[in-house]
Kinemage of the C-alpha trace (Angstrom):
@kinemage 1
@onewidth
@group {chain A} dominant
@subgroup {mainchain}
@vectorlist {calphas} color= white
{ca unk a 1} P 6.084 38.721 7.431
{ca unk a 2} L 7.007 41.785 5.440
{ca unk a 3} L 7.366 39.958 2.270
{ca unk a 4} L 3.718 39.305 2.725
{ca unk a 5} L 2.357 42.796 3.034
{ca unk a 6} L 4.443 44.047 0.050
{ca unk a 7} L 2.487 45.080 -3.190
{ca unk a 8} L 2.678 41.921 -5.767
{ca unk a 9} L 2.012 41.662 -9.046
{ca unk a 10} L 0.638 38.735 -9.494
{ca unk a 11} L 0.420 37.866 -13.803
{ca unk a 12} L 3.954 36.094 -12.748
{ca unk a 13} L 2.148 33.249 -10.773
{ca unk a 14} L -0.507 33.304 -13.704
{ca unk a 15} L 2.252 33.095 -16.380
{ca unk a 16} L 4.177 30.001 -14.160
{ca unk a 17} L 1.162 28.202 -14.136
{ca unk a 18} L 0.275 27.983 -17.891
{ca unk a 19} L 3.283 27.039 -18.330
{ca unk a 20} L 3.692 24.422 -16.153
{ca unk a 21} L -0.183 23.175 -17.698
{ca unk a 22} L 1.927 23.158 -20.843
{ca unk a 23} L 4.358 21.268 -19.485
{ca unk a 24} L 1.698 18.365 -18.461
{ca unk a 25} L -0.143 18.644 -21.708
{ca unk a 26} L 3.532 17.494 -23.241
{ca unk a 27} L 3.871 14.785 -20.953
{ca unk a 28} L 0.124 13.468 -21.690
{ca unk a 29} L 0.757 13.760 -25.210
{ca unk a 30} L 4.372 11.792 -25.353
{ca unk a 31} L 2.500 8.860 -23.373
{ca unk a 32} L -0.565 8.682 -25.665
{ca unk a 33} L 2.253 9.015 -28.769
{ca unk a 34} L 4.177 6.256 -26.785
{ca unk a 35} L 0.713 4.345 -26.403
{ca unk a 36} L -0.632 4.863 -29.827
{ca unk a 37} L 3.207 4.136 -31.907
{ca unk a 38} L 2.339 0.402 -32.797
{ca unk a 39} L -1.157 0.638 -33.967
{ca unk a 40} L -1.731 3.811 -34.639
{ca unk a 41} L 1.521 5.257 -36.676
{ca unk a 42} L -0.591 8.094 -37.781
{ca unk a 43} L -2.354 9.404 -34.791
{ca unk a 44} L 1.469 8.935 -32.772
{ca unk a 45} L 2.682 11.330 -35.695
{ca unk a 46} L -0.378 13.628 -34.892
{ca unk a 47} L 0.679 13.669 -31.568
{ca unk a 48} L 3.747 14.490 -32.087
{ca unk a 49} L 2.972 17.768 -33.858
{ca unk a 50} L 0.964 18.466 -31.253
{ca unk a 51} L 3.963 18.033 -29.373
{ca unk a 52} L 5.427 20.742 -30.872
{ca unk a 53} L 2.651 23.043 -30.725
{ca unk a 54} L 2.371 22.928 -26.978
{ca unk a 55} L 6.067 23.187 -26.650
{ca unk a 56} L 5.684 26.724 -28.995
{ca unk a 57} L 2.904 28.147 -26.589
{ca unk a 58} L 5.435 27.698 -23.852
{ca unk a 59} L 7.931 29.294 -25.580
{ca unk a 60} L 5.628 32.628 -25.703
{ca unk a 61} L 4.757 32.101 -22.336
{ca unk a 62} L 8.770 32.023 -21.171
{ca unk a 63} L 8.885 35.081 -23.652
{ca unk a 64} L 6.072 36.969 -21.823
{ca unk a 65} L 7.776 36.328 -18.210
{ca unk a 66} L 10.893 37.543 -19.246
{ca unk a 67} L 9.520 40.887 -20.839
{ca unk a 68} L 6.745 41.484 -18.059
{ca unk a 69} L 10.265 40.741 -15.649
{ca unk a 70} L 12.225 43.684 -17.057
{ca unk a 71} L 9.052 45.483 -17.282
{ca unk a 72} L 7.610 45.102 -13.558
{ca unk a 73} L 9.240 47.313 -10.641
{ca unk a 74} L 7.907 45.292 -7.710
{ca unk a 75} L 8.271 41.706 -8.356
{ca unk a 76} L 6.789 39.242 -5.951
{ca unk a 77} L 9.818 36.953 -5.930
{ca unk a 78} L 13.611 37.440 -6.193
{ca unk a 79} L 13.905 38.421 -10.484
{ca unk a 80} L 16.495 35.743 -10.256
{ca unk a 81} L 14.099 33.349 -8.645
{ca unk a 82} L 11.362 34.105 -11.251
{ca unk a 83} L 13.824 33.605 -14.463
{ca unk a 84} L 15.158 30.617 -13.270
{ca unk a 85} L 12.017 29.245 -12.600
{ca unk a 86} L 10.627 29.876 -15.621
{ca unk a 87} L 13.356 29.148 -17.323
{ca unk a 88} L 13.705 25.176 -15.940
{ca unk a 89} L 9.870 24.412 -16.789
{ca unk a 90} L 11.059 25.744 -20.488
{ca unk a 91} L 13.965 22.885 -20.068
{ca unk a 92} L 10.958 20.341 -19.002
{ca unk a 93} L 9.102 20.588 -22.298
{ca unk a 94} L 11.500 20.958 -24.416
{ca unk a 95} L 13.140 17.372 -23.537
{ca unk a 96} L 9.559 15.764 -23.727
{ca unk a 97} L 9.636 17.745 -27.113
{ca unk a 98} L 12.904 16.189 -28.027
{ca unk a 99} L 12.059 12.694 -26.941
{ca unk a 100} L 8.884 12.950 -29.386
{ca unk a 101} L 11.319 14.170 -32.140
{ca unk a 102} L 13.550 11.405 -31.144
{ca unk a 103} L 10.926 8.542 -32.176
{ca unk a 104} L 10.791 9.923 -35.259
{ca unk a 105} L 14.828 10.665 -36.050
{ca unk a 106} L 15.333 7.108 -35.021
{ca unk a 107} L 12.604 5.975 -36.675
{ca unk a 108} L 11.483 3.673 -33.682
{ca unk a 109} L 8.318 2.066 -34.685
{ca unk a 110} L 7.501 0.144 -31.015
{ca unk a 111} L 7.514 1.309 -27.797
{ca unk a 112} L 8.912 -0.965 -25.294
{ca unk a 113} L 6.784 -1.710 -21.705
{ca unk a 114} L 9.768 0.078 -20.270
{ca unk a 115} L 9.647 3.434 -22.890
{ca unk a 116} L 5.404 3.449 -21.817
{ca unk a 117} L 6.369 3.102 -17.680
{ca unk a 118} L 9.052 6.324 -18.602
{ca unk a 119} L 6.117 8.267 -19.960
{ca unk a 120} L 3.482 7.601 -16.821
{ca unk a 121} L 6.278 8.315 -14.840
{ca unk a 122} L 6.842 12.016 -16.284
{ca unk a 123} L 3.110 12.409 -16.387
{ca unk a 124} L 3.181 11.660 -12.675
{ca unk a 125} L 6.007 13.787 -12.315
{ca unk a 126} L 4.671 16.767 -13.976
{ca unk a 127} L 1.362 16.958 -12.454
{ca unk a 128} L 3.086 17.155 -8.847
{ca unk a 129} L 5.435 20.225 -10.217
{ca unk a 130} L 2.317 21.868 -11.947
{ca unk a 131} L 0.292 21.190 -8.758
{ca unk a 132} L 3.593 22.361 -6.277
{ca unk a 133} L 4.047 25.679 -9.047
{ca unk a 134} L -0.071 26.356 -8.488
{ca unk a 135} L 0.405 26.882 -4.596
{ca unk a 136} L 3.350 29.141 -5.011
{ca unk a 137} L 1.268 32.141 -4.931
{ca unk a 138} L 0.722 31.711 -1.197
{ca unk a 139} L 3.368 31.030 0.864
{ca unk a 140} L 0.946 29.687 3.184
{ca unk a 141} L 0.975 26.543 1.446
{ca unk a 142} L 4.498 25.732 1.931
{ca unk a 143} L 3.895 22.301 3.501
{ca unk a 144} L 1.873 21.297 0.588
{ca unk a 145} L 4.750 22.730 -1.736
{ca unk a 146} L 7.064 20.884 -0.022
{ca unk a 147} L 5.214 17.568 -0.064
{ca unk a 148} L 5.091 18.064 -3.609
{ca unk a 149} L 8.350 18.615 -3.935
{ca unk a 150} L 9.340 15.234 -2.299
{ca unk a 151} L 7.251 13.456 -4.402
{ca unk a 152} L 8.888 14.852 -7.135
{ca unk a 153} L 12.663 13.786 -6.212
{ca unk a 154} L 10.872 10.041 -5.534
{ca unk a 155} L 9.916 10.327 -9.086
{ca unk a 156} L 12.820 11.408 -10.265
{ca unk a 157} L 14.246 8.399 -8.239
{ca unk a 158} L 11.962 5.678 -9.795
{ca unk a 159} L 13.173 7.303 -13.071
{ca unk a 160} L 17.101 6.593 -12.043
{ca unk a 161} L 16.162 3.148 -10.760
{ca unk a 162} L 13.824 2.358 -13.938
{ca unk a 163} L 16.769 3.296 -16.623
{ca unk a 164} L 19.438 1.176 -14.761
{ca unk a 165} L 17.151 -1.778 -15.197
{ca unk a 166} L 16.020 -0.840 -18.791
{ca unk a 167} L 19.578 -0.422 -20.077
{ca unk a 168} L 20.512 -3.544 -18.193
{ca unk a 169} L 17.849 -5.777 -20.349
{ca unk a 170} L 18.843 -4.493 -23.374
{ca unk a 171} L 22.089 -4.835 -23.126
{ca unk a 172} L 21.564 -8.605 -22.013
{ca unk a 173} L 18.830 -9.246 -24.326
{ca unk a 174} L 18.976 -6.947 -27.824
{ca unk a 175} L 21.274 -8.541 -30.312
{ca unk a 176} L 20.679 -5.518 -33.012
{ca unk a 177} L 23.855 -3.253 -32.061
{ca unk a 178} L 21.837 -0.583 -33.740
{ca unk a 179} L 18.558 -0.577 -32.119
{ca unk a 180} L 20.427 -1.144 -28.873
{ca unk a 181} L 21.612 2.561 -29.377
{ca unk a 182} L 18.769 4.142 -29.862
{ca unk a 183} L 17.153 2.367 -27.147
{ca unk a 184} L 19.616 3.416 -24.886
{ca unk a 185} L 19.747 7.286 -26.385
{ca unk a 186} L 15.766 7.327 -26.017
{ca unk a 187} L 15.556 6.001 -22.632
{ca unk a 188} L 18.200 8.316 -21.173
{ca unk a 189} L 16.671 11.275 -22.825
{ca unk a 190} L 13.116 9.791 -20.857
{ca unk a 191} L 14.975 10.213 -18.130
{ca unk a 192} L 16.643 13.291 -18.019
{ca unk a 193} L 12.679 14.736 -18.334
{ca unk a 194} L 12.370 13.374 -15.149
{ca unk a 195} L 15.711 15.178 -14.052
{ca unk a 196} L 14.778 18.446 -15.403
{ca unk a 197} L 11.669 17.905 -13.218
{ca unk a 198} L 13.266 17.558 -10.134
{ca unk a 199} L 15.566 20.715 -11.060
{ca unk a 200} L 12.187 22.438 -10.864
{ca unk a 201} L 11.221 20.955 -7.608
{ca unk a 202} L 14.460 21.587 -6.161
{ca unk a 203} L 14.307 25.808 -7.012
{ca unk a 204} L 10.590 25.581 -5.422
{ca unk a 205} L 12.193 24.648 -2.632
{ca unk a 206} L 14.713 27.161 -2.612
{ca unk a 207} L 11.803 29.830 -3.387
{ca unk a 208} L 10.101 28.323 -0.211
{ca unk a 209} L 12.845 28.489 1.939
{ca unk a 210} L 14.075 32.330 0.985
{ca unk a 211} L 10.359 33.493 0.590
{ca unk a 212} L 8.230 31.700 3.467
């Protein structure tokens, strides 16, 4: 109860939740890129600047956080709770930014069913930890948090379950040795988006359970 009454200063919850709208905006953009790759080389390579651009404005946000954190004398969370948090949404975007930079490295021209089902899956996946990261400011919504949260680690889990299968039909099924590897090095880097997700959800939870 006393954490409650304390003074706050509240441009921290502002500043998480840009950057977690960042953090979708990536994951919208790598599943339109993903979406658009065959057809529509030029608006996936579009995309994929845009990529880049969103993964910049999060950058300044992180940037902001930290300087308003060694700036701010009353913090409304733990200043270890607040850098870490802001610190593993960074990790989010810049994977989905390093996937998009991926398709373009490896030069892979056509996304498989299974790259596209990676990409609604991190959309998914984001939304719940912007929506989870938008109640934080209240610790009055802890049960919604927390349902968040758990939707977040199945996710994560439909991520783990989805790369097992994808890495087992390639390696039954591609005969090019070389597009076997980067189909394997693009799927687990999907994947680990999905990870860094659930290492978000998982410090919510923490925050929850020290703050609520």
């Amino acid at each position: 109860m006393l954490s409650r009454l304390m003074p706050r200063e509240g441009k921290f919850f502002e500043l998480f939740n840009q950057h977690a709208q960042l953090v979708v905006q990536g994951a919208e953009h790598l599943l339109k890129l993903l979406q658009a790759l065959d057809a529509q080389p030029d608006t996936a390579r579009t995309l994929a600047a845009e990529i880049d651009a969103i993964e910049d404005r999060a950058d300044k946000v992180t940037h902001q956080t930290i300087a308003l954190l060694h700036s701010t004398f009353i913090t409304p969370l733990d200043r270890d709770e607040i850098h870490q948090l802001i610190a593993r949404l960074d990790d989010v975007i810049d994977v989905i930014q390093g996937c998009a930079q991926m398709i373009e490295t490896y030069d892979l021209r056509t996304a498989t069913p299974e790259a596209v089902r990676f990409a609604q899956i991190i959309h998914t996946c984001t939304d719940k930890v912007a929506q989870a990261v938008g109640l934080l400011a209240d610790m009055d919504n802890a049960p919604r948090i927390m349902a968040a949260i758990r939707e977040i680690g199945s996710l994560e889990g439909q991520a783990d379950d989805l790369l097992r299968q994808s890495l087992s039909k390639i390696f039954r099924e591609e005969p090019d040795v070389r597009q076997l590897i980067k189909l394997k090095e693009f799927y687990e880097m999907l994947e680990l988006v999905t990870d860094h997700c659930d290492d978000v959800g998982n410090h919510l939870e923490a925050i929850v359970l020290e703050n609520s």
